[in-house]
Structure formats: C-alpha cells, structure tokens
N, C-alpha and C positions, 0 to 999 in steps of 0.2 A: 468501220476501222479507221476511214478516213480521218471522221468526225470527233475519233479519240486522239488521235494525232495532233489533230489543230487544238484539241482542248488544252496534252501535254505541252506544245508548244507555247502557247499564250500564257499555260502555267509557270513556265521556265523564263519567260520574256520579264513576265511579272515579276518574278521572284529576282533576277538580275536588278531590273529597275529598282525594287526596292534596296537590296544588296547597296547598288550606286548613291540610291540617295543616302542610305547610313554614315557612306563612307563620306560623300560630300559635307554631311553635317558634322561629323567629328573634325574633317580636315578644316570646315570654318571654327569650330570650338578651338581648335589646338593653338589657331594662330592667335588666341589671344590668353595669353597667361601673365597672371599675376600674381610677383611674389608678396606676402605679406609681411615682409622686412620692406619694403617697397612702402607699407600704410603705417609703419611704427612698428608693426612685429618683433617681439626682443625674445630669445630664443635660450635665456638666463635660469630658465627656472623657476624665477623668482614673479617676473612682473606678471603681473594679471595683462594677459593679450586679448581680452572677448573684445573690447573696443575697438583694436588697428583688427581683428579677423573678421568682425563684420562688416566694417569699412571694406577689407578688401572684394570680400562677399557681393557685397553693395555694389561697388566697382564694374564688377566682373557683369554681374546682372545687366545691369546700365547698358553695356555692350553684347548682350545678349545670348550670355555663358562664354564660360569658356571652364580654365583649369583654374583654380586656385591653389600656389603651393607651397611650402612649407618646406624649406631647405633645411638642412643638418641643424639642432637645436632643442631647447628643453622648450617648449612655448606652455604656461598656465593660461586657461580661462574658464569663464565660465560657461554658460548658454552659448551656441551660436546657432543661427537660424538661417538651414541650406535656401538655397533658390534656384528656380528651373534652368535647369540647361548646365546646370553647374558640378563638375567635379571637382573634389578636395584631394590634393596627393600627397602624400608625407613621401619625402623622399628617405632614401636609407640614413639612419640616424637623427633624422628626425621625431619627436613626440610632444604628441599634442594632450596635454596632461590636464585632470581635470581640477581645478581649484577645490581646496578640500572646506570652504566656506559655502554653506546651502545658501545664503544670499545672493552668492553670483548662477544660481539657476534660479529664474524667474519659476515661477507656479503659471504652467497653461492652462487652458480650457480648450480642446482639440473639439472641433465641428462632431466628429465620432462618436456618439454613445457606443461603453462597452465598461463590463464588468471590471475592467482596469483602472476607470476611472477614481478604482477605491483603492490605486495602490500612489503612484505617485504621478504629478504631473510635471514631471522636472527630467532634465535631460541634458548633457553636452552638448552630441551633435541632435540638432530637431529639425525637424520636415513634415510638411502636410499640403496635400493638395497638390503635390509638387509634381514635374515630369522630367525625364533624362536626368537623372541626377547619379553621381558615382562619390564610391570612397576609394584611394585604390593607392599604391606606391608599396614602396619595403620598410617605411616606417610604420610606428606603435602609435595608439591609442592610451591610453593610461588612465582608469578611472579615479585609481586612488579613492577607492572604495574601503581601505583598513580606517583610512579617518573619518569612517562615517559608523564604522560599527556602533551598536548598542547605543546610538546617540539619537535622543528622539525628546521632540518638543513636551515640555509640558502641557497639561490639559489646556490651560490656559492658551497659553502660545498659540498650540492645536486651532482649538474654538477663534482662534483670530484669525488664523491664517484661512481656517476651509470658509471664511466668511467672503474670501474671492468669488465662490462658486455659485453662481446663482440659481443654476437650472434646480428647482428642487424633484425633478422626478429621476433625475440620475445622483449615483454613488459619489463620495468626497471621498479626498485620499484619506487613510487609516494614519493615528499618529505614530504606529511603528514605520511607515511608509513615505511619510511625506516629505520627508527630509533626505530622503537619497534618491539620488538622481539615475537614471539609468545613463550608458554610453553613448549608445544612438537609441534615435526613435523616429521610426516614420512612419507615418502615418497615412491614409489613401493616396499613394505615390504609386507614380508607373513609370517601368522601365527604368530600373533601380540595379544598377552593379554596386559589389563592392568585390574586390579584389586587392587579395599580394599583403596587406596590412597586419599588422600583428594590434593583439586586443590585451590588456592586461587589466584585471581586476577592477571592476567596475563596484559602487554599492550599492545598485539594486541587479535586475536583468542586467547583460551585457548586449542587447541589440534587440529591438522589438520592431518588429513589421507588423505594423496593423491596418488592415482595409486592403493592403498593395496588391499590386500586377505585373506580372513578368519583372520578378527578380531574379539576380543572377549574382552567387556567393559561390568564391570559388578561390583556393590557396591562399585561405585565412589563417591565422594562428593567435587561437585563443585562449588566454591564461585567466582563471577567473576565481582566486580564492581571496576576496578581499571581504566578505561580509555574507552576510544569509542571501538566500534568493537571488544564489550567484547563478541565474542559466549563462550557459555558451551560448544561444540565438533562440529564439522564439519567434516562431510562422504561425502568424494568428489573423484566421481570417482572410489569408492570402490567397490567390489565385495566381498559377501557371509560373512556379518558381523551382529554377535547377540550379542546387549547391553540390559542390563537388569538390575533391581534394583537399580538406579543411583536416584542421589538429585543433585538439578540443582538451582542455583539463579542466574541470571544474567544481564549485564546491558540490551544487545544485543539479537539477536536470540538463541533459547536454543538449540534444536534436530533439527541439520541442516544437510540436504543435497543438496550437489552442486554439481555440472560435469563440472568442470570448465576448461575440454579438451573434447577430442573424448570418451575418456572412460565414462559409465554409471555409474552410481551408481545403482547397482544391487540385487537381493536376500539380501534384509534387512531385520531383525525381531527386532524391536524396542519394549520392553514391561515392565511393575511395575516400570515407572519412576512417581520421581512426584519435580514438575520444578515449578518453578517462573522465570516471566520478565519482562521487559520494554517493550519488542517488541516483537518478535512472538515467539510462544512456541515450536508446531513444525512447521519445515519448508523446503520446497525443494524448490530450487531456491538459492539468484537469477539468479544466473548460470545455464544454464541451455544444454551444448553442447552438451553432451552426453547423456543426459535423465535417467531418472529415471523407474528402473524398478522391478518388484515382490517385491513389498514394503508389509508390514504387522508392522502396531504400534499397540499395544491395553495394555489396562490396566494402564492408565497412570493418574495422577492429576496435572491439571493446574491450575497457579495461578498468578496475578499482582504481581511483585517484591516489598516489601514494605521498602527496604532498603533507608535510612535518603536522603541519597547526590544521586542527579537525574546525574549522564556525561550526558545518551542519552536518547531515547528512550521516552516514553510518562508516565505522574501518574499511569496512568494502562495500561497493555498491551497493545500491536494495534493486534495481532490474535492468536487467541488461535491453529489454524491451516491453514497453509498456503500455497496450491501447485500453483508454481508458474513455467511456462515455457514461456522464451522469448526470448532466443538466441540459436531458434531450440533445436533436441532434441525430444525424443518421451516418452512423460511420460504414464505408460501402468500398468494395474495389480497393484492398488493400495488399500490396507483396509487400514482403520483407525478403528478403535472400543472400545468401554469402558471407553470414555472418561471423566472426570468432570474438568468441566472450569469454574472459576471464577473472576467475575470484569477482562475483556478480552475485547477490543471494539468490535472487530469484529470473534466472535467466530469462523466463519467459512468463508475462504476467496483463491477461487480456480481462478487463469487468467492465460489466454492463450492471449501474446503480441508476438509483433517483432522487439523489441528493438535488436535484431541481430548482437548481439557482438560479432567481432572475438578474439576467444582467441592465437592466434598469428598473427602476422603481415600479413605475406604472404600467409593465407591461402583464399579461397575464406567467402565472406558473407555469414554468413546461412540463409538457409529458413527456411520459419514460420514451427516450430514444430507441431506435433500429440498431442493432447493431449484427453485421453479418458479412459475407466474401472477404476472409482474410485468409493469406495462403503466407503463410512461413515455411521456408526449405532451406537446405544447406547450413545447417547450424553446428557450431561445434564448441561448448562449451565445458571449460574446466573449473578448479575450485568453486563450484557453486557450492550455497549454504545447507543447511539443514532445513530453510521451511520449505521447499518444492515452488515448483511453476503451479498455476492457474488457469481458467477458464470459469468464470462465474456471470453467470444470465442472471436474472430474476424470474422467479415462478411467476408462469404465462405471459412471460416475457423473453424467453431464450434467445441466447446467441446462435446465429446459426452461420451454418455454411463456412466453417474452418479448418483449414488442411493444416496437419504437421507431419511435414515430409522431409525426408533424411536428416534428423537431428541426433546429435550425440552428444548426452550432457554426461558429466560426471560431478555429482555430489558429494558431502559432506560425512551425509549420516549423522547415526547420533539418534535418531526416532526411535521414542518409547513407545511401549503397549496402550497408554495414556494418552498418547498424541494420534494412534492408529482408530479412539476409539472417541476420539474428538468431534463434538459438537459444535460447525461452524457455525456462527450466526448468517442470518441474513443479511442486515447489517445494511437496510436498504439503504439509509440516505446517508451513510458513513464516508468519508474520505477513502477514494482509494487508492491504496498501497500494498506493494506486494508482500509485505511483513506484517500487515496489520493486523494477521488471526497468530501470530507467531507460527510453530509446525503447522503443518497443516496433516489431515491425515491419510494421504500420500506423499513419499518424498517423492518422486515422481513429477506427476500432474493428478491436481484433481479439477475435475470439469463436473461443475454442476447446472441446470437449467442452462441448456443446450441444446441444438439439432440439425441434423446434418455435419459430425464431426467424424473427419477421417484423420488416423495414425499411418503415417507407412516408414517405415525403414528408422526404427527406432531403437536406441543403444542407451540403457542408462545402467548405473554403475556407481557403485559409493566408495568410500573409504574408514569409515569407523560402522561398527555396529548397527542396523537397521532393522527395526520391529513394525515398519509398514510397509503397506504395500506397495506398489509402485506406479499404478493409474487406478482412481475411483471414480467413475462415474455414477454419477449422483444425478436424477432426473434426467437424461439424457434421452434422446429421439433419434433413431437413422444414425447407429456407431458405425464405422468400420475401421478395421485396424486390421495391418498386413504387415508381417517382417518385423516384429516386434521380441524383441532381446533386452530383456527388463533382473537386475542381479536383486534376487531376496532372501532373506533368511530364513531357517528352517520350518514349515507349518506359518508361512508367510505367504498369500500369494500373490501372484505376478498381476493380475487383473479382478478388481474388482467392482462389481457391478450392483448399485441398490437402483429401484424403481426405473430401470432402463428398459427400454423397447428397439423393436428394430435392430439389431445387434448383429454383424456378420465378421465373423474372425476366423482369418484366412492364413496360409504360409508364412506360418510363426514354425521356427523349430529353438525353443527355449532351453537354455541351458539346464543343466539336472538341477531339480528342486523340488521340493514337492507337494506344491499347487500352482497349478497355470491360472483356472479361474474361479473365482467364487462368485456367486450368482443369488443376491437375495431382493426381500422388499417387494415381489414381486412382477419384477422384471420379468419381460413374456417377448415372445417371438426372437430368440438367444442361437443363430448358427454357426456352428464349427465346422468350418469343411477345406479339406486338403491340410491338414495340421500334421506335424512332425511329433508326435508325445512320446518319443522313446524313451529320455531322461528324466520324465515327470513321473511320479509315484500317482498322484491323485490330479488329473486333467479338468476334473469338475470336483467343485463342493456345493452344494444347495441347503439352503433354509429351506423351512416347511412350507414356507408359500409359495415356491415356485413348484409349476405343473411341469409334468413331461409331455404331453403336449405342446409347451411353449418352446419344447426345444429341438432341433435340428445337429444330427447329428453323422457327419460321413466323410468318407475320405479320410480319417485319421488313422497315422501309424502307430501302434500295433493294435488299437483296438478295434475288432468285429463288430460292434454294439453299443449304444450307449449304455445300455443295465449292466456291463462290466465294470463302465467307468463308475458307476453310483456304488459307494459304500454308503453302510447306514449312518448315519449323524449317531452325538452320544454327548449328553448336554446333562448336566450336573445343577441345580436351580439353588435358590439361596435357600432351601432349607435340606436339604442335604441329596433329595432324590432325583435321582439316574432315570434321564428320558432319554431312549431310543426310538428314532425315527427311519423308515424309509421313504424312500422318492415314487416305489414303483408299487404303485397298486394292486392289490389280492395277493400280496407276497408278504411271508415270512421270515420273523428278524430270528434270530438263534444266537445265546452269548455265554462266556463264562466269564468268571468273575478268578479264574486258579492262571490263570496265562496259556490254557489249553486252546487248539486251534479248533473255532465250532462246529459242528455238526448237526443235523436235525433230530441226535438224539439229546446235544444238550440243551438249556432252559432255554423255553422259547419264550419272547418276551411278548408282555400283554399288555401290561400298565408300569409307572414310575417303581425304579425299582430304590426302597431303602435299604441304603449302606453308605455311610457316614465314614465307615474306617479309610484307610488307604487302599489301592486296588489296581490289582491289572485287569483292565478289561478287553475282551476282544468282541465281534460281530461281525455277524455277518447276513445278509441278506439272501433268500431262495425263494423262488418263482418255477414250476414245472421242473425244467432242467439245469435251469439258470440259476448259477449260484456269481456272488458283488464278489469283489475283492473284500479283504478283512480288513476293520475298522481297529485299529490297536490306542488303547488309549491310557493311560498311566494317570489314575485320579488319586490324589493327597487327600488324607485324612478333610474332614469337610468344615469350614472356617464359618462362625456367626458372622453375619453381617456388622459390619463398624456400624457407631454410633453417630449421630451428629450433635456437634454444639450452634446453640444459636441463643445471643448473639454471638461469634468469636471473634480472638484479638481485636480486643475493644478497647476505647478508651474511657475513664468515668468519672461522675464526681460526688455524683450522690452513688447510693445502693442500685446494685444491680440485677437484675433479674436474669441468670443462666439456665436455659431448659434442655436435658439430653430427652433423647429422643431413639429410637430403633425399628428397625420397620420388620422385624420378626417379633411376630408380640408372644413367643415363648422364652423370646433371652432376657436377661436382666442385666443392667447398667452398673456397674462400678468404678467409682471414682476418685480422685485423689484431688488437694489443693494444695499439697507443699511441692508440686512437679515430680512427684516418685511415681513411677510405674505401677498400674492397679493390677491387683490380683484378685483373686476370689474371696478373699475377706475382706477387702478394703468395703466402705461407702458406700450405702448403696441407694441409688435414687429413687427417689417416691415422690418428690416435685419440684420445684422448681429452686432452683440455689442463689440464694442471697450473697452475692458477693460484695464484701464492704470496705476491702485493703486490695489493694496491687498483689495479685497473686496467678499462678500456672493451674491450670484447672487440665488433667488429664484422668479420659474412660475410656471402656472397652466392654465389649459384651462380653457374656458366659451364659453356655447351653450346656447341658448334659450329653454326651457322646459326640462335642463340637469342640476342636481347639476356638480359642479365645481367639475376640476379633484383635486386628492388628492396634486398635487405639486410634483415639484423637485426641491432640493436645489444643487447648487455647491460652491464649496472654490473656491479663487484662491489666491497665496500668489506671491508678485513681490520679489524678489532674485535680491541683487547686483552685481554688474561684480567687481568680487574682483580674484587675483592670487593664486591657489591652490583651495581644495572644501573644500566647507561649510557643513556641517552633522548638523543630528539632531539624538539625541541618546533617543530610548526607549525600557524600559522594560514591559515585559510582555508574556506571552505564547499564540501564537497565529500559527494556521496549516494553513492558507493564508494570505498572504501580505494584511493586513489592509491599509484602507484611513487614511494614514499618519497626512494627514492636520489635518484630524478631531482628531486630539490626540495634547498631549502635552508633550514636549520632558523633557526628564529629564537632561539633558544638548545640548549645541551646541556649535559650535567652526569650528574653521579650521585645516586645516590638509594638506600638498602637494599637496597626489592623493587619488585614490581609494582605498589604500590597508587599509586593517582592523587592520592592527598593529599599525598604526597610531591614533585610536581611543579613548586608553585608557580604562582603567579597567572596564569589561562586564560582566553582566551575563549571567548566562548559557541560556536562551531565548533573545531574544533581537530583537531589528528594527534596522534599520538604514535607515537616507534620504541623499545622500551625492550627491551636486547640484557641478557640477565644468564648465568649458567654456574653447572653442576652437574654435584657428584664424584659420580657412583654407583657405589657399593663393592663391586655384583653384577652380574652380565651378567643378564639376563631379562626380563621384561617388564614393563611400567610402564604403568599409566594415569596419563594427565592430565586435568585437569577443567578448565573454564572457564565462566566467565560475564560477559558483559558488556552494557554498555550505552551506544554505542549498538554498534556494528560490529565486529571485531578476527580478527585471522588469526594461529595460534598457530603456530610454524615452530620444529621442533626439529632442531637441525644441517641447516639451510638449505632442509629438505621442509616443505612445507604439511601438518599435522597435523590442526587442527581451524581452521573457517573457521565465526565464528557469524556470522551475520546475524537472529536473532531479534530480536524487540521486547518489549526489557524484559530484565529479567536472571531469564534462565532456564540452564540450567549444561548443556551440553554434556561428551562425555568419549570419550576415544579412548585404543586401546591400540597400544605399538609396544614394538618389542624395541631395548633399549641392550645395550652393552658396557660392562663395566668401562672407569672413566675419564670424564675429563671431556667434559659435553658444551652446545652453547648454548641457548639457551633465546632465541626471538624473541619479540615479541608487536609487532603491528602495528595500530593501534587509529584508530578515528576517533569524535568526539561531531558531533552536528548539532544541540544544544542542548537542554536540558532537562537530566533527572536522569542524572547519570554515575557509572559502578562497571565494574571490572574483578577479577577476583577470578580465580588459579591455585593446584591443587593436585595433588596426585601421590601415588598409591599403588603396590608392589609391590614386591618381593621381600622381605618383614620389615615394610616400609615402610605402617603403617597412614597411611589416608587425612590429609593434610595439607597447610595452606597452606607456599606457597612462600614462606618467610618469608627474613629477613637470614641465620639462622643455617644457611639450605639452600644459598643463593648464596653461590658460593666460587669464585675464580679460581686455585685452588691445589690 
C-alpha cells in the first residue's frame, strides 16, 4: 500500500512539474508579440500581405516564438509558412483572406508521402515538421474559395506545372486540384491548437492535419461553401487529437477522418459539435490505409446544410454517419453516442469494400481491411430519406462485432415492391456512399456479410407508404436483436432474414401487423424466446428451405408451440400452378379453392394445383391433433410472363437488329411499331426485327386461359453520320443515368468531341447524350478507356461497353473486337454537381493509346 502511495505521489509531483513548465513556456512566448502592421501589414483588402506576414513570422522565429498578430483589418495573402513555437491570432475583426490568384500559393513537395499528394499542394496557412504551434483569437480566416470554382489549368499548364514533382513513385496533384489551395495544412506537427477562429469558404478542404500529434480544435466556426471538396476539417493520419465545441456548415463532408498513408488515425475524442451538410456529417473514410482507431464522438447535432447555392453534395445530406473502410486498414474501438440527426438520407451508413487504393506508386496493393468493435447508441433521428441505413461486409470478409443500441429513426418511405425485391451488388471496389444502390431493400437497415451484430431498443417509423421491410439481414452470423419496434405495411414483415445463422430474438412486443419474421435462404439455428406476439397475425413465415429443426422456439405470448405459428405457404409460379407447401414433416396440407374454412374432408393437396382463373384460396395444415392457423390467400386471374427487348432505347445509324424474347415457351409475342398498344392480332414475332427509322417498338405476351402480359415498350432514335458529335443536353437532378430517349433535351448541337467544355453553359445537375463515329481501318481488337466524373455509360454500336460509376475520375477500360468500318461511339453521362470531366481514348491494332479527339471522329 505504501509503495502505491509513493508511486501516486511522484505521479502527481510529475504531472505538477510538467503543468509549471507549460505554463513557464507560454509565459516566455507571450512576452513577445508581434504586430504585422509593425512589418508593413496593411489590413485594406486590397494589398497582397504574404511579404510583411512572413517577415513578421521570420521575426518572431528569430526570438524563439511567440504570438504573431493580426489587429482589426481585411489582410490578403498568399502562402505563409508557420514556424515552431509560433502562434497566429486574429484578433476580433480581423481577417486573413486568401488571394484569389493561385500564383501567390507556391506548389509544395511535403517530406509525407500520401494519397493526397494527388490532390493539391498549395495552402494559405502551411506547416510541416513543426512544434507548439497555434491558430487561435475571434477573427476569420477567409478562403475565398468561390474564386476558384470550375477554374482549372489547361492540359498544358497542368503538364508544366506537375513537372515541380520529382519523386516518381508518388502521386502529382490532379488538374481539377491543383489550383486550389486549401486553408490550413499541417503536416507531421505536434502539439497543435487551434482555437476561438472563425473559417469561411476555403477552395479545396478547409483544414488538413496530416501525420500530427496531440491536437487540440476547440470553439471553431466553420463556413465552408465556396467550391467542391469543401470539408469542415480532416484528421488524417493523426494521433491523440480532442476537438470540441465546434459549428460546422459545409458544402462536403464535415468531421472527417482519413489515413491516407500507413499512419492510423488514432485516440480521437470528437464531442459538443453541432454541424450542417450536403454530404456526410461524420465520417471516416474514404481513405482508409492506415485505419482508424480508439475513436469516441458523442454529444454532437446534425443537420442538412440549408444554405441557397447547391456546388455539391445532395438537398439534404447523404449520412448523418459514415464509417467507411476500402483501401485496407483496420478500423477497431469505435463509439459514436448522443447523437441528433436531421433530414440526413441515410442516418447511419458503416461498408467494408476493396476498392484498394495504393497511396503511393510503388508500394504493393492493399488487402481487404478489418473492420469490427463499433458501438452506436443514443441516436435520434428525423426526416431521413427513402434509401435506409446500412451495414455491408464483403463475403468472407464480414463486419463484425457491431452494436445498435437505443436508436430511433424516423423515415421517408416511399419503398416499392421493386425496391423490396432489389438486388444489391457487391460492388467490391465501388466508391462508398450511402446512396449509391438508391432504395435499398429495407427502409430500415440492411446488414449484409456481417458477424456478431446486436439491435437493442429500436423505434423506426415512416411517413409515406412502405412496401419493405424494415431490417434484412443478408449473410449474417451471431444476430441478436431485443426491443425492436419496427412500423410495416400489411403482409410486410418487420424482420427479415436470407442465409443467416446464429439468430436470437428476444423482448420484442411489436405493434399489430401481420408478420414479425420471415425466415429464408436457408438460414438455421433461428430463436425466439420471451416474445410478446399478441398483435402479430403470422409470428413466422418460412421458405421451403428452412428446417424445424433449425428453429427454437418458447416463451412466446399466446403461442403454445411453434406448429401453431406455421401456416402452409401458397405460391402461384409463372405458369399459372398453385404450390402448397408445409414446414412440419408427415403432415397434411387440406385447401379449398370456394372461401370455405378447410377441413380433412376437403381436397387434400398432393401436387401443383392448376387454376389460372381468380380465386379464394384457403389451407391449412394437420398433424395427429395439431391443426396451423389458416393460410388465406386472394389469387388474380394468372398473367404471362412479360416479354423482353434487347437491344432497348437505343440509339442507331445503320439497321438494327430487335429480338423479343419470353421465357414461357407456350406464349407468343405480339407487337407493334407505331407505339399503339399490342393486342391479340397485332404482329406477331418469329424473328428478329429490323429496325431502319426512329420508331417505339411495344410487345406483350398472350397464352390461352392467361390475361395478357403487362408489355414492354422501347425507343429507338436513328442518328446521322455527321463529323464531330452530336449531344443532347438536359437538366435535371438525377443519382442514376436516366433513359435519355424518354426525355426531352433542352438544347442539341454539335461539338468536335467528347470533352464537356465544348458544350456550353450547364447547370449545376445535368445529362448529357453525346453520339459521335469512328472509321477503323483494321478489323481486331480495340480498347477503350474512360473516365469520368460524375457517372457515364460508354455504348459502342448500341451495346453497353463500359459503365463507370466511380467517384472521381479514375479511368476504367474494356476490350471488344470491331470490323472494318464505321462504327458509333455513345457516351451517356450524368453530373450531380461539383467537379466535372469526361475523358475517351482507344488503343489497338497500330493504334497507340489516344484521346478521341476531332481528328478521330469522322462520319465518313
């Protein structure tokens, strides 16, 4: 005991000491300050002051820190370059604005490799290497970032300028990037305040920490819609950093962390912010090399950015919180807590991908990261959107070990049958975004490749119509979920479960609906115990491939047994016959088909039963004594299967070849070319259709004792062979490339080539259709390359080639074999605001790699 005593004491001796020396060292800093009206400082607006501020900088140094400061005044400059020991203060009314000429920031080369190296090296305030250093007082920052929008060097220019960078195994800035400068940027600095300042609209980030140590951000006020890729702050790569009491608007991500090298981003306590944005509120990612780790955010208010003029980002947020890991990385030990979110689309939005970005050239690829211990509680979230929250692992890759505890969101709704029955991709090395499948299908949460995920004390709730369910777990391992109060619509149910194991659901008392859970895919080891089902008509629904064996079932009020909860299944197939199934083994199904209640003297069923008309049907299951509840089911006269067109909404120049198609090989196809509606006499196909004018092609099957299928219709518009391309320009806000044809342009014209600066004055959303043609003088095989920003579907002679949906312009490429002769060239492109570029090239046979320029496009 003694021996603890002396430790606590020497602890506290020490900690004093250090205490004194802090204080001694500031007390030396203080006594030397300098004003920079003192070094020629003019505080007009107008002069450019980088000159008399680093003189004063210089100064300060010289004498071995102190304050540098900044009295009442407009001061412009360019670059200035902190130095140790040295705090910066704007006193109230003071700002230190940034010249809106990219000449006056120098281009750096920072000691640091890191994948930012591709964005810009230019900055206001800069620091690296540095120590004790501060920004702090009641005056503004000023990026003056609107005068840098959409302004970005020619190629040219570009190719001159990244000719500073010597190292070739690292990144050069990008020419949408190189010209805007961020606010601050420091760089492997320790022991970094900034305090009390206000930040206003920077043109790239507004403050990048990379490499640092023990930082400390605390009653900041940040305004930041000046241009794209406006974040509030970015913690990358930092270790043992606590921000607190901070106000945030921004166009971009707000509370961002990145690891955009080998370093983690580490020991972080983010807490009493309260933030507005476009895009996600907090967020780790998308960077993800070094991972993220002993995170703790709480006590913070989110909110959609409601500022006039949209650059980027979405009306309302896209996630209220967003941990994102995909170029490796172990993200570990994460809280989130106390959070309030509002009008956010996707309040809560956690993927694990492999997009596997090296952030320097020569190092090797990374592997798919860890991603696991994240615990969210106390959420309460309002206006959120129509696509749901997430949880997405990669198959044998799972997230694991994630608690969502006391959350209460309330949604949008709006989910069709269509979006419930939605196949998500994988979408391994995709950009992740909490909008990027649109619906999803839960409004809810859908959690897929996962393990060890507990629900408890959960409230969710819509406000328009909803046709899905409200949690799906997909591939999931070790579920549990307790206290779970989920609002659905009728024969909608509350949980549902494909290929999940492990499964324990507990002290749920669900409001009346009627299904709690459905259970397919083969999901196994599935227990319900202590459940409240009084309000629930149907507690279980099972597909045919789950056993009763795999299920557990007790404690549930008012049911005695699980063989009460199982009705028979009654499943109608696409050619018109009625399969009834049970769950429970050596038992008897019994059904009528008049609305009568069944009995074991009506039909007992044995095989698919045909009847195609309409019908009431009922069932019911019997076992010894045991008789299911009755299976009621109301089946419509029985529909053919629709047809398919391919190719559809096409564009052409020669002849075209249309093929329908029906996967019931007893209906027959009827069709029409003047857009009228097909009936049983129109057209009937027997091969393939020659389309040779701008015409609407709509079919429909027809069977004998089947209403007619519902139809499909396609465009096809025929395109001249003219020199250079043809565009069609439309506005509008749209998050997937829309059927072009079916719209109507708001101008058209011609233009060289592909490039977008050719198109003329755009809004911040937009389409584009731009159709151009190419003689190739060899039959063989050709790549094409693309890249764009945002969205674009590359279509050569009327097939889908390449299809990007990355974020950012990263260059995709695909090979296809041509023929001698001319052939088209589609590009079908959409922006959602922000930085825009489309860029086509093509290599092969003779044909070294090159842009698709005027002198390639030839309609002759």
């Amino acid at each position: 005991m003694r021996n603890s005593f002396q430790k606590l004491n020497l602890r506290i001796i020490f900690s004093i000491n250090v205490f004194v020396i802090s204080l001694l060292s500031v007390s030396a800093q203080s006594t030397n300050i300098f004003n920079i009206t003192d070094f020629g400082g003019i505080g007009d607006g107008q002069t450019i002051n980088t000159n008399a501020i680093q003189q004063t900088i210089d100064a300060c140094s010289a004498q071995g820190g102190g304050v540098v400061n900044f009295p009442a005044g407009d001061y412009v400059s360019g670059t200035i370059y902190l130095k140790d020991n040295i705090t910066l203060n704007l006193e109230a009314g003071a700002i230190l604005m940034g010249s809106t000429t990219h000449k006056d920031y120098p281009l750096n080369n920072c000691d640091f490799a890191s994948f930012t190296d591709s964005y810009t090296g230019r900055a206001l305030i800069w620091g690296e290497g540095l120590h004790n250093i501060a920004i702090t007082g009641r005056g503004t920052i000023d990026g003056r970032g609107t005068e840098f929008r959409d302004i970005h060097p020619s190629k040219e220019e570009w190719e001159e300028q990244i000719k500073f960078y010597k190292d070739s195994t690292r990144y050069v800035p990008g020419e949408n990037y190189i010209n805007r400068p961020y606010a601050i940027r420091f760089i492997s600095c320790s022991n970094v305040l900034v305090e009390g300042v206000t930040m206003r609209n920077s043109a790239m980030w507004m403050q990048h920490y990379l490499n640092c140590e023990f930082v400390t951000i605390k009653n900041i006020n940040v305004f930041n819609h000046g241009s794209a890729n406006n974040d509030m702050i970015d913690i990358d790569g930092c270790r043992n950093v606590v921000m607190s009491d901070c106000f945030g608007d921004t166009e971009d991500d707000a509370l961002t962390l990145k690891s955009t090298a080998e370093m983690p981003t580490e020991n972080v306590s983010i807490s009493n912010c309260v933030i507005r944005t476009r895009t996600n509120a907090i967020k780790a990612g998308t960077e993800s090399s070094g991972g993220f780790k002993n995170i703790s955010i709480s006590n913070c208010v989110i909110k959609a950015s409601t500022v006039g003029e949209r650059v980027a980002g979405t009306n309302k947020g896209q996630a209220g919180i967003a941990l994102e890991l995909v170029d490796g990385g172990v993200l570990d030990k994460i809280t989130i807590s106390n959070i309030t979110i509002e009008n956010m689309i996707a309040p809560i939005f956690l993927r694990l991908g492999n997009r596997a970005r090296k952030y320097r050239k020569n190092i090797k690829t990374p592997k798919t990261g860890v991603f696991q211990n994240v615990k969210i509680s106390n959420i309460i979230a309002t206006g959120a959107g129509d696509t749901g929250c997430s949880i997405l692992g990669l198959k044998d890759h799972p997230i694991k070990n994630v608690s969502i505890n006391d959350v209460r969101i309330s949604f949008a709704g709006g989910g069709t049958l269509l979006d419930a029955q939605k196949e998500i991709p994988e979408d391994v090395d995709g950009y992740p975004e909490s909008t990027r499948f649109g619906n999803l299908p839960a409004y809810g949460f859908f959690v897929r490749h996962a393990e060890e995920i507990t629900f408890r004390d959960i409230y969710f709730d819509f406000y328009t119509a909803e046709k899905r369910t409200a949690l799906l777990f997909d591939d999931v391992n070790k579920l549990k979920i307790y206290n779970l109060h989920a609002e659905v619509s009728p024969e909608i149910p509350q949980v549902t479960l494909k290929n999940t194991n492990e499964v324990f659901i507990s002290e749920c008392y669900p409001a009346k609906t009627d299904i709690f859970l459905k259970i397919e895919n083969n999901s196994e080891q599935v227990g319900l115990i202590g459940n409240n089902f009084n309000r629930i008509d149907k507690p279980l629904v099972l597909d045919e491939s789950i056993k009763l064996a795999n299920l557990q079932f007790a404690g549930n009020f008012p049911y005695k047994s699980l063989f009460a909860t199982l009705q028979p299944t009654v499943k109608r197939d696409q050619f018109g016959l009625i399969n009834i199934s049970s769950f429970t083994p050596n038992s008897d199904i019994y059904y009528t088909l008049d609305g009568t209640e069944p009995t074991i003297s009506s039909k007992k069923y044995s095989t698919p039963v045909e009847h195609t008309e309409k019908v009431l049907l009922k069932a019911k299951v019997f076992k010894n004594k045991n008789v299911s509840r009755t299976t009621v089911v109301n089946l419509d006269k029985a529909t053919v299967i629709n047809p398919q067109i391919e190719p559809s909404n096409s564009y052409f120049n020669k002849d075209l070849n249309v093929e329908l198609s029906c996967t019931d090989p007893k209906a027959e196809i009827r069709y029409t070319l003047d857009g009228a509606e097909p009936v049983a006499t129109s057209m009937l196909y027997r091969k393939p259709i020659k389309i040779g004018n701008t015409c609407t092609v709509r079919a429909k099957a027809f069977k004998n004792g089947y209403e007619p299928s519902s139809g499909v219709t396609s465009k096809y518009e025929q395109v001249p062979l003219v020199d250079g391309v043809q565009y069609k320009y439309y506005e509008g806000g749209w998050y997937d490339i829309p059927e072009l044809i079916e719209l109507s342009p708001i101008r058209t014209g011609i233009v060289p080539d592909f490039s977008l600066g050719e198109i003329g004055p755009k809004v911040l959303k937009y389409a584009l259709l731009m159709i151009g043609y190419i003689n190739i003088e060899k039959s063989g095989n050709y790549t094409f390359y693309c890249s764009s920003n945002d969205d674009s579907e590359l279509y050569i002679d009327s097939k889908l080639l390449i299809y990007d949906v990355f974020f950012g312009f990263q260059e995709l490429k695909k090979e296809i074999y041509l023929e001698k002769g001319i052939h088209q060239i589609e590009v079908r492109y959409i922006q959602r605001g922000g930085l825009e570029s489309y860029k086509i090239s093509i290599e092969g046979e003779g044909l070294e790699k090159q842009e698709l320029t005027s002198e390639k496009l030839s309609g002759h």
